[in-house]
C-alpha positions in Angstrom: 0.0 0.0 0.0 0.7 3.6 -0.9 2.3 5.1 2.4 0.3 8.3 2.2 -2.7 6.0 2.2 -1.4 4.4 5.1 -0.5 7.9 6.6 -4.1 8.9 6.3 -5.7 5.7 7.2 -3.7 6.2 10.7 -4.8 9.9 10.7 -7.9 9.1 10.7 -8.2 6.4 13.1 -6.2 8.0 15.4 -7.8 11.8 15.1 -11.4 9.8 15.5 -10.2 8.2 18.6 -8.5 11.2 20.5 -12.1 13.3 19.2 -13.8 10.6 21.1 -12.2 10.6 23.8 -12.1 14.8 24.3 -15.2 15.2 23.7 -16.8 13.4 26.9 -17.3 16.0 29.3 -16.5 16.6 32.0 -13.0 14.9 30.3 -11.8 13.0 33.0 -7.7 12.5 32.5 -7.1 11.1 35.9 -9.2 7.9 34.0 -7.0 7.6 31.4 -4.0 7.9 33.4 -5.2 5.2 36.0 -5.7 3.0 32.3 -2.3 3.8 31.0 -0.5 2.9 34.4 -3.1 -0.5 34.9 -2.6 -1.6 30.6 1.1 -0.9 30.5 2.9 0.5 32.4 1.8 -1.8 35.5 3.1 -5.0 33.4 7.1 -3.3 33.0 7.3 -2.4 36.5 5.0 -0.4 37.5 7.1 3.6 37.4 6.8 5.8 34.9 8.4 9.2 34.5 6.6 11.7 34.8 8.0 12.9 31.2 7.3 9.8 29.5 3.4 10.3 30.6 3.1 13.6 29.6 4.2 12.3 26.3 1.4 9.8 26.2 -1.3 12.1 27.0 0.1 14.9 24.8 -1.1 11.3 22.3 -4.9 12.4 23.2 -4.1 15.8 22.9 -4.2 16.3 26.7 -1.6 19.2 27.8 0.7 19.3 30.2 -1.0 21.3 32.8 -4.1 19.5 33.1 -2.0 15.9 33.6 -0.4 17.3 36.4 -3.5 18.2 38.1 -4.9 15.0 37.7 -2.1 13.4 39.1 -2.2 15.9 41.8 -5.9 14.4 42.4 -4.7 11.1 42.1 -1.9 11.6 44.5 -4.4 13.1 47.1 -6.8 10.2 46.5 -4.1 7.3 47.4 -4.2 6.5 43.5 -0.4 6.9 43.1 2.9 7.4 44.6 5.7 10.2 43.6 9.2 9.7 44.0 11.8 12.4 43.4 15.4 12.1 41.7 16.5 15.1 41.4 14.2 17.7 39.5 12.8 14.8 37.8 9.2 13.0 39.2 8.7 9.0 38.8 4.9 7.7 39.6 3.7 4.0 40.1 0.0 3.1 41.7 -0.2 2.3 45.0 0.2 -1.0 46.6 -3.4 -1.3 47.3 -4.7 0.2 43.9 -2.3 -1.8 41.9 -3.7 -4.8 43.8 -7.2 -3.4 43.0 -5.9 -3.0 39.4 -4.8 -6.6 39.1 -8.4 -7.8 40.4 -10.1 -6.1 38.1 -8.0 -7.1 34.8 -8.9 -10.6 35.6 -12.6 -9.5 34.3 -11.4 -7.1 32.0 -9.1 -9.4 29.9 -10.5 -12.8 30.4 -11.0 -15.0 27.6 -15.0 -15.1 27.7 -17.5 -16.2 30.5 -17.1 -18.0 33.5 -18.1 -21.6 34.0 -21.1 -22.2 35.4 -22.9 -25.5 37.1 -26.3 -24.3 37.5 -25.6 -23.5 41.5 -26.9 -19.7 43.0 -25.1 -18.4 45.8 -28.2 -16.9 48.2 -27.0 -14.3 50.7 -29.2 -13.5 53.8 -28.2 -10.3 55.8 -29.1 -10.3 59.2 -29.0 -6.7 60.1 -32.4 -5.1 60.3 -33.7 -2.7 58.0 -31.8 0.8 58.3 -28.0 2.4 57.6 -26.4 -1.3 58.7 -27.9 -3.0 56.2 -27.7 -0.6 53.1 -24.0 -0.5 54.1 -23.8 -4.8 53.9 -26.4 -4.6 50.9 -23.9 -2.1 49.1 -20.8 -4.5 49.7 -22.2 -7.7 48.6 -22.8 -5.7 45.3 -19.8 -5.0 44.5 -18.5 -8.6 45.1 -21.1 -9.4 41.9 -24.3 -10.1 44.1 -27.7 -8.4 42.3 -30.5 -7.6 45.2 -33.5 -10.3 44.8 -35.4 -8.5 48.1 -34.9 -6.6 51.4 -32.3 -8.8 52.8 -31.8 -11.2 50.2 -29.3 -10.9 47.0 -28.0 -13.6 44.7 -25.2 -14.2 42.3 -23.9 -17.3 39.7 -21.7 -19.4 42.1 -18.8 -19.5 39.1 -17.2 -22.9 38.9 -13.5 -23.4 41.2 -14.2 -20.1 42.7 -14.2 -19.9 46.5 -17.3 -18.5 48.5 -17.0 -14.9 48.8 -15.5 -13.4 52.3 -19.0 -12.0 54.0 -20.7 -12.4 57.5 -23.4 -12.4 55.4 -25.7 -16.2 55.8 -24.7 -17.6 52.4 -26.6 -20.6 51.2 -26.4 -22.3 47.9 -29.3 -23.0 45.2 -29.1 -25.4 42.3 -31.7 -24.6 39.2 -31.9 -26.8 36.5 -33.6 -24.7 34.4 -32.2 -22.6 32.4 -35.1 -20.4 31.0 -36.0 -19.8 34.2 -32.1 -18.6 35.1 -32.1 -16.5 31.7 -34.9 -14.9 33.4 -33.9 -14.1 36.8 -30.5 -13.0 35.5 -32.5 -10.4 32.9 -34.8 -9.7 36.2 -32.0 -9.3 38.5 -29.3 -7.2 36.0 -29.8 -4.4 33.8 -28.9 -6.2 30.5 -31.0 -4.3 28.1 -29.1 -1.1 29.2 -25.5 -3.1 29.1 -26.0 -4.6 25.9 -27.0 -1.4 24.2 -23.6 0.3 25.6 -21.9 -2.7 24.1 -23.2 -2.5 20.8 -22.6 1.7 20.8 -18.6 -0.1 21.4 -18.6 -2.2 18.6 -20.0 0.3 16.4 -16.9 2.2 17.4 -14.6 0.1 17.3 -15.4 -2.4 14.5 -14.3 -0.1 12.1 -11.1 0.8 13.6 -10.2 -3.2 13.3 -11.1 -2.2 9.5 -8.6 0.4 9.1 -5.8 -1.3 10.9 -5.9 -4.3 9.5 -6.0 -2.6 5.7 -2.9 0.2 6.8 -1.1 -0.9 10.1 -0.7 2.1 12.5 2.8 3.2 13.1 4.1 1.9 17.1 2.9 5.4 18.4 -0.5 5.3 16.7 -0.6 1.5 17.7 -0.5 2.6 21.7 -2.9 5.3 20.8 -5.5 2.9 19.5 -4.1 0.4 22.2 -4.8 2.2 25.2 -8.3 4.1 23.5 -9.5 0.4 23.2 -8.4 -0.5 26.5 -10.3 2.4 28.6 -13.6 2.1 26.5 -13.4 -1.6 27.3 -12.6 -0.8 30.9 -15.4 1.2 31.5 -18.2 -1.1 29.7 -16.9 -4.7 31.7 -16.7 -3.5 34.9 -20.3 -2.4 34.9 -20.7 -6.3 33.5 -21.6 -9.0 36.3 -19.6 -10.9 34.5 -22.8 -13.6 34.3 -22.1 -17.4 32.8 -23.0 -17.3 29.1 -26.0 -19.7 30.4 -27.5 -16.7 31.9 -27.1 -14.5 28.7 -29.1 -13.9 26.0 -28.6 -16.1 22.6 -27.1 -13.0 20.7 -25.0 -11.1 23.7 -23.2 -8.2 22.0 -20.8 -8.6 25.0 -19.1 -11.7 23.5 -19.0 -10.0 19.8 -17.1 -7.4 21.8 -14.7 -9.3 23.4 -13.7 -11.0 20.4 -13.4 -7.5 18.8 -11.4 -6.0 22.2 -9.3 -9.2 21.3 -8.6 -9.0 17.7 -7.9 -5.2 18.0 -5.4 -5.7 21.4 -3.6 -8.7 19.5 -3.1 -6.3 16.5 -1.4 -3.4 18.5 0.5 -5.1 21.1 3.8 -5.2 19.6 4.0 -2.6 17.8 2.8 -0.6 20.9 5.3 -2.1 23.4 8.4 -1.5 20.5 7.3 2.0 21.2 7.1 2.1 25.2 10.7 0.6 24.5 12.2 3.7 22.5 10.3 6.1 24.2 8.7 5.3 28.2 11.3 5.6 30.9 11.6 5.1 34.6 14.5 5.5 37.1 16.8 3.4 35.7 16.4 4.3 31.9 14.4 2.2 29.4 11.4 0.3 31.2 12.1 -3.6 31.9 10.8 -6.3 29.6 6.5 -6.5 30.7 6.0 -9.7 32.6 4.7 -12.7 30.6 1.4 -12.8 32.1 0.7 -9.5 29.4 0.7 -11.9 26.9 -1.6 -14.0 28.5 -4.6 -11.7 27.9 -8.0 -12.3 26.3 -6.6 -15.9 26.4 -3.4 -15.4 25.2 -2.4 -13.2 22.1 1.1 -14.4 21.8 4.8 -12.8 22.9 6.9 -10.4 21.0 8.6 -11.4 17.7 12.1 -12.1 17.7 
């Protein structure tokens, strides 16, 4: 192909992506940082200087300024760590956000649905009605549990996954039938509103897979697209209960959008980490080699060409 085709291909993609992306207001760059540091900057050990970010967000057409107030937010909010050689500023998350990071990726770049035997875990809270129990009710949501009534809530037990930590009464509940679990799940979660944020993802990003695959984007326009995919993704799946596809709908857009999150990530790896190589820094130079367990996402996508 021409390279001015491929030149403008890439302009395109990349000037569609970064438009996106500015114009959500309020334009919250704190978000993407926390992606860029969790996506990849976490897997090469975790610092970054505070140059090398800049130059990423300056990617998004983010300036300077306005990246140093968000890391002044996250700083304040325990989000990350400074360290200071020099006149020069080096950031990594936090022990317990990276470790909050690291839970979440497990949902965010799994390789599809959990397994599922047909078993419900049923949690009772004991409290009585008031602030107590809205407190309990409020953490056993976020561990994945969907309300069912006052003091009940329920969630897919997932298959070689150990009972949640809760002083809630947990119980377990086999159902054999599967309409009737399609049901409850649809009852229970707000699938019609997920699914239709899905598809608005896929009609995003299905033509980007297009474009790359017909004119590949240079390394720097491969992280671009790398890390625009990434926080889109990020924001739709953990909103997702992550439900067994037995609970799903026949035609889940979710799964189309995983395989298209895949396709697209497995496309722009490399070319994205050869350009964290040349360009991202910490305070020993060049960032280390990212772990393995990088390429171990959405499945496994392969390692670097030698």
């Amino acid at each position: 192909m021409d390279q001015s085709v491929a030149d403008r291909t890439e302009n395109r993609v990349i000037h569609d992506l970064v438009d996106r992306i500015q114009a959500r207001r309020p334009l919250r760059a704190w978000s993407l940082i926390v992606t860029i540091y969790g996506d990849a900057v976490v897997p090469r050990g975790g610092s970054l200087w505070l140059g090398s970010l800049l130059d990423m967000m300056a990617a998004f057409s983010i300036g300077g300024g306005v990246v140093r107030t968000a890391m002044s937010r996250l700083a304040k909010d325990g989000w990350i760590e400074r360290r200071r050689l020099g006149r020069q500023s080096y950031y990594r998350l936090s022990a317990g956000r990276e470790r909050e990071f690291t839970a979440a990726a497990r949902q965010i770049y799994a390789a599809g649905p959990p397994a599922w035997d047909g078993r419900w875990t049923v949690a009772l809270l004991p409290e009585p009605a008031g602030a107590a129990r809205q407190a309990k009710r409020a953490e056993m949501e976020r561990i994945g549990f969907a309300p069912f009534a006052p003091n009940v809530l329920l969630r897919p037990s997932i298959t070689g996954e150990p009972a949640p930590q809760s002083d809630a009464f947990l119980l377990d509940a086999l159902d054999d039938d599967r309409t009737e679990g399609r049901r409850l799940a649809a009852t229970l979660w707000p699938l019609d509103e997920l699914a239709l944020r899905y598809r608005r993802f896929l009609a995003w990003f299905d033509p980007v897979l297009q474009e790359i695959g017909t004119a590949p984007p240079s390394d720097l326009g491969a992280f671009v697209v790398r890390i625009a995919l990434t926080h889109e993704y990020r924001r739709l799946v953990l909103h997702d209960p992550a439900l067994p596809a037995e609970l799903l709908p026949e035609d889940w857009p979710g799964t189309i959008a995983r395989a298209l999150a895949r396709s697209i990530y497995t496309r722009v790896l490399e070319p994205s980490e050869r350009w964290l190589d040349d360009h991202a820094k910490n305070e020993n130079g060049s960032l280390p080699p990212p772990d393995p367990g990088l390429f171990q996402r959405f499945g496994g996508i392969g390692g670097p060409t030698v």
